[in-house]
N, C-alpha and C positions, 0 to 999 in steps of 0.2 A: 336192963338187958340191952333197952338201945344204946347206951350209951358204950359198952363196953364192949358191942359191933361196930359201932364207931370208930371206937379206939385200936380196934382190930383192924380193921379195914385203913386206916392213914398208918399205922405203922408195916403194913402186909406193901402198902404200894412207896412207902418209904426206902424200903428192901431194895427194891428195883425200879431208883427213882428217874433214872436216864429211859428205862423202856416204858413208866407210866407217863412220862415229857412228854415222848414222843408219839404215844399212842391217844393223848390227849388233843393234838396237835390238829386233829383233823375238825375237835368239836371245837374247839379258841378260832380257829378258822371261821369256820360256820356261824357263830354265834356274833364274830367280832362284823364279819359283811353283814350280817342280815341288820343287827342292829346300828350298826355305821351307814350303810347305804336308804334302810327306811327313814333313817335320822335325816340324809341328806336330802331322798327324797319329799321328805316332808318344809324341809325348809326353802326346798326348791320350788313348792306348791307355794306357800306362804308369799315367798317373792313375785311370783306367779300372780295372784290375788289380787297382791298391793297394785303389781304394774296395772293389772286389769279394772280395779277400781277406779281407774280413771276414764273407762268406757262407760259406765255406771248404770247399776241394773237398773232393771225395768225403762230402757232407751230404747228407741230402735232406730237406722240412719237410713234415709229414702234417697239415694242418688241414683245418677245416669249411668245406664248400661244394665245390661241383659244378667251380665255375669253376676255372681252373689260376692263374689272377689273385688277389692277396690281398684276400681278403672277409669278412664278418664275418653272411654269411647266418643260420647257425648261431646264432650270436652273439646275432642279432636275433629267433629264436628260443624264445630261454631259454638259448644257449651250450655252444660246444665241442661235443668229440667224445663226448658223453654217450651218441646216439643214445635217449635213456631216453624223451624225450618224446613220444607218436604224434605230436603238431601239429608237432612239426618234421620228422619222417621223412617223415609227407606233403609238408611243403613242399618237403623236396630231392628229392623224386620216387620215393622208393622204397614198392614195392610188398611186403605180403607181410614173413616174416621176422619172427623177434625179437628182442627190446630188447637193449641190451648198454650196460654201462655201461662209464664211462672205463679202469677196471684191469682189463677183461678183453681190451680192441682195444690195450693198456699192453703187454699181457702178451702179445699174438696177436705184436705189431712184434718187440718183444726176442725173440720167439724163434726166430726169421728166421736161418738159419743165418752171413750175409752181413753181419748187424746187430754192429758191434764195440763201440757204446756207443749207449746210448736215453735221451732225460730230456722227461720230459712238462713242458712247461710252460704255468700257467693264468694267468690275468690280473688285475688290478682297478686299481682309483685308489685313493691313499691319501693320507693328508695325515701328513707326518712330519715330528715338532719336537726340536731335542735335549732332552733329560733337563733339563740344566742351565741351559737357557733360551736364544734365537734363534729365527730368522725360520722359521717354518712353512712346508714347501713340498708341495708338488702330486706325489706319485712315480707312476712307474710301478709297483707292484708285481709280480714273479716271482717265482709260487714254483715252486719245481721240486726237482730231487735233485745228487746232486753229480756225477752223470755229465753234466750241464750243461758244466761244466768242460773234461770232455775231448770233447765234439762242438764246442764253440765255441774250441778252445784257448786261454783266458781267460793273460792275464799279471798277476800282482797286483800292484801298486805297495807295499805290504803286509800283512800278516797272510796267513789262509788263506782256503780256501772253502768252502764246507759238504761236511762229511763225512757217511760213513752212520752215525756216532754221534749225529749233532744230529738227524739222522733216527729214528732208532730211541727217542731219547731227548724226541723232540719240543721241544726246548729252542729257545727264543724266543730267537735269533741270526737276524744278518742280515749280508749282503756291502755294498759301497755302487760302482755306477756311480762313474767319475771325474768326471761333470758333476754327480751330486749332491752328492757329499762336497764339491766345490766351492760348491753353491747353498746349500748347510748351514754355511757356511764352517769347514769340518773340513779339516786338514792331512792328509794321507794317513794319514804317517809316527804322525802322532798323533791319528787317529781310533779306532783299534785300542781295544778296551774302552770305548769310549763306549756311555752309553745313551740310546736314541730311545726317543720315543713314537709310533707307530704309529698310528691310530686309538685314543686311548685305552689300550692295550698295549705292555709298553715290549719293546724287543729291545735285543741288545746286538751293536756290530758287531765283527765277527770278521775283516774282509777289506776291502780297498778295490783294486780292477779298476785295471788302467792303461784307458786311454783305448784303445779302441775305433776309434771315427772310421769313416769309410767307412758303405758298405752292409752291412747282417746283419739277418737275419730274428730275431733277440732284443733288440735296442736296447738292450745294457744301461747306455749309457752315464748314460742319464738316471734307471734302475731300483735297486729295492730288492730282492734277490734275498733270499729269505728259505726254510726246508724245507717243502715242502708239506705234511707231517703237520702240522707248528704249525702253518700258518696256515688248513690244512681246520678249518672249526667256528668258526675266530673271525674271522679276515680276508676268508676267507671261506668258503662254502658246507661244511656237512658231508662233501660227496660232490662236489666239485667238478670239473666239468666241463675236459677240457685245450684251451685255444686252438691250440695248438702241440704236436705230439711228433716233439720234435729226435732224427735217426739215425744216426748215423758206419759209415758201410760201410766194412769188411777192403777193403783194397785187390784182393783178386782178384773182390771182388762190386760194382763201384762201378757196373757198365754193367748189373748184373741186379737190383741190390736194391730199387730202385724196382718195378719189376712184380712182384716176391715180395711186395713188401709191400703192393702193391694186388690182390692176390689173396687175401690172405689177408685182408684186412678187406671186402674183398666176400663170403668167405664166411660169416664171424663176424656181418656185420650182414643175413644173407641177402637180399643183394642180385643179382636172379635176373640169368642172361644175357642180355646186351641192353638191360636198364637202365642207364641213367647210374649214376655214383656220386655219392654224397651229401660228400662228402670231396674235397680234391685233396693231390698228390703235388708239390711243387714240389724240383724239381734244383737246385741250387746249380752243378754243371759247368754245366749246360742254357743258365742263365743268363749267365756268366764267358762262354761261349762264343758265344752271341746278342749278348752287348756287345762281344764282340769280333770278329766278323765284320761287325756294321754300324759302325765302326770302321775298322776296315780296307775296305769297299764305299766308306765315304764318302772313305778316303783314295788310293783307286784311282780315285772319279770327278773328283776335284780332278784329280789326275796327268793323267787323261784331257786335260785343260780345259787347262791348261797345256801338254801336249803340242802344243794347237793354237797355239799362238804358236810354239813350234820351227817348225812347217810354214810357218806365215808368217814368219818369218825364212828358214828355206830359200828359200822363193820370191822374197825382200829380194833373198839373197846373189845365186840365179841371175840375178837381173832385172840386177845393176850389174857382176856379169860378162860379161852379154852386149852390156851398152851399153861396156864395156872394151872387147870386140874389137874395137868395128866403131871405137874411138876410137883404137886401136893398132895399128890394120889396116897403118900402113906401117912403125910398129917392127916388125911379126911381118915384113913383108917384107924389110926390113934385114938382120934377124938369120937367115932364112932365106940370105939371101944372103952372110952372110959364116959358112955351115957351119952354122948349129943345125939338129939333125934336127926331125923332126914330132915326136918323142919328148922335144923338148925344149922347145918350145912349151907340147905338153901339161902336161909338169911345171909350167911355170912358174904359166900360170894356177891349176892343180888346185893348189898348193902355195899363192897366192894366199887362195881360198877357205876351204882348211881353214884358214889361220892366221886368217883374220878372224873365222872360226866360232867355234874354239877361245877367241882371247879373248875372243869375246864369252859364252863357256860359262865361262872362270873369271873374268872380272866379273860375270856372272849365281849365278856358285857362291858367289861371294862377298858377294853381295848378297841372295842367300837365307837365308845362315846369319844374316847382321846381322837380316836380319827376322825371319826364327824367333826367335831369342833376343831381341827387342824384345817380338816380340806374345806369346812364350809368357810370359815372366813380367811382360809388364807389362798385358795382357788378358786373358787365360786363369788367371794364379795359379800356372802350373805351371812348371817348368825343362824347356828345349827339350832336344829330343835330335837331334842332329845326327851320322849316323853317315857314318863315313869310308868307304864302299863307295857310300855315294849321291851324294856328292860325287867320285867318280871314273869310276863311270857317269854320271852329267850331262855330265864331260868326255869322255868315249866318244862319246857323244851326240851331241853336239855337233860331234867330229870327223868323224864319219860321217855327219851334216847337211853338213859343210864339203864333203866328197868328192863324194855324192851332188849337191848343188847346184854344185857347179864342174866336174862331171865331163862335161857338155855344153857347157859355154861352153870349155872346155878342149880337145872335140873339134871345136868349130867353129872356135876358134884356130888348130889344127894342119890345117886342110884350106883354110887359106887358100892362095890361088895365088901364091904368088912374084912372079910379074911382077907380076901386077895389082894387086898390095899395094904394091909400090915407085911404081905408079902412081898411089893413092890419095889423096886430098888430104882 
């Protein structure tokens, strides 16, 4: 019997195949944005992820300024986390308390019970030429220790990275970003024992970074990572000041280490209670997880938006079933009369509906995915992701648009009057 409602039902909308086009037109709509735009949104998330894995969880970054926003207050002070200067502790608001300098708020972080790697790192601009002659360029300098390494999980394309021997030994060694070694035009593979001039001072590189890419609070794609003992006194400052102190929390401290470690540099730079602080804390989770909830908001108020064309489709489908009955009013009477129950009336129409629904949910399914994968890589840069559970709820969807919108023009079918339908013109 279902088969032969079926068969009913595609030749009934076959009949009048330009007004079931058009009245389908609102659900292929609906169905083609919700599953094109969650498609996009989802690959937009994904892209999202990748750039932000390179901030990497369970970090968190201790710099200068009040603000939780990256700033260079500090900075514009005379720099970093010195606190050494009154003219800058007045600026960031704190009252009261003494000086502290960079290795003692160094040494307050690491010893955070929560803290599983620490690497202070400072700043400057440098101009670095090979040894052997080539184009001069513009770096970022880094110097920092070699627990840099393991809070950024660094992959090298070759050589190593600074160890606590170049540290302890102060030896003029340097790593290289993958967009330097390239601006230098150095081969990775054969960069290794080259020597730069720095400012004047030659180093020799030891390491070259794979590529980075993405979001991270170290940039070092562009940077010349070099140990901060060599480069205090000559690159720069004797005592120099940290922009940054990178912190890798043990995985059972990643939700506490952050307010350990703003407690404890509130006390070191006696910053009284109820005062702001002069420093901020930025989360790495905090962030991953801000991008990825307005991310997912923006991809729930698209869905939203397109859900509203399902509704107008539904309202399509009941409008041209109800203008069916009153045009079949004396087939419903016919068929009454040679034995169809009211139970079967109903089927017909309600079977009707959902089939017109439905395909127009897998024209619409199938018309979302061709979009997605259009606009993702040919507008956005990124590969769509198109998952098979979204594409099978849209078809749910859809069915249950068909039901609900046929399911009164189905019961107005079945309570037509027998006689007065055979007398109907």
């Amino acid at each position: 019997m279902t088969g032969a409602l079926l068969l009913l039902a595609v030749n009934r909308l076959r009949v009048n195949l330009l007004r079931s086009a058009l009245t389908v037109l609102g659900i292929v709509i609906g169905i083609a944005a919700v599953v094109s735009l969650v498609s996009l949104g989802s690959a937009v998330q994904r892209s999202i992820d990748e750039q932000f894995a390179g901030l990497g969880a369970g970090t968190l970054t201790v710099q200068p300024g009040g603000d939780a926003v990256v700033n260079r207050v500090a900075e514009s002070q005379g720099g970093g986390l010195s606190g050494a200067r009154p003219g800058a502790r007045q600026a960031a608001g704190i009252s009261g308390g003494q000086d502290t300098g960079a290795e003692p708020q160094l040494a307050a972080v690491a010893a955070r019970p929560g803290a599983r790697a620490v690497a202070p790192v400072a700043r400057s601009r440098v101009e670095v030429t090979p040894a052997a002659g080539g184009a001069t360029v513009s770096a970022d300098l880094l110097a920092t220790t070699s627990a840099l390494a393991e809070t950024e999980a660094f992959d090298l394309a070759a050589g190593t990275f600074l160890s606590d021997l170049t540290a302890q030994r102060r030896l003029p060694v340097a790593v290289l970003g993958a967009r330097l070694a390239e601006d230098l035009g150095l081969d990775p593979q054969e960069a290794v024992g080259t020597d730069l001039r720095v400012d004047r001072r030659t180093y020799t590189v030891v390491g070259v970074l794979e590529e980075v890419g993405g979001a991270s609070f170290v940039s070092a794609d562009g940077g010349l990572i070099v140990p901060l003992d060599t480069a205090a006194g000559s690159l720069l400052d004797s005592d120099p000041a940290y922009d940054q102190i990178r912190v890798l929390a043990t995985e059972s401290a990643e939700a506490t280490l952050a307010a350990d470690v703003t407690a404890a540099l509130r006390d070191l730079r006696g910053i009284a209670e109820g005062d702001d602080e002069d420093f901020s804390i930025v989360e790495a989770t905090a962030i991953i997880e801000v991008a990825d909830q307005t991310s997912s908001t923006l991809t729930t108020l698209i869905s939203v938006i397109g859900a509203i064309s399902l509704i107008v489709g539904a309202i399509g489908i009941a409008n041209m079933m109800l203008v069916a009955v009153r045009e079949r009013t004396r087939e419903i009477g016919v068929r009454r009369a040679v034995g169809a129950t009211r139970f079967d009336i109903t089927a017909q129409f309600l079977v009707e509906s959902v089939v017109l629904s439905v395909l127009g949910g897998a024209i619409g399914a199938a018309l979302g995915v061709l979009l997605a994968t259009t606009l993702a890589g040919g507008l956005l840069g990124v590969a769509a992701v198109v998952s098979t559970p979204s594409i099978v709820l849209a078809l749910v969807v859809s069915f249950v648009v068909g039901v609900l919108a046929g399911i009164g023009p189905a019961y107005q079918a079945a309570s037509v009057d027998p006689t007065a339908a055979l007398r109907y013109e």
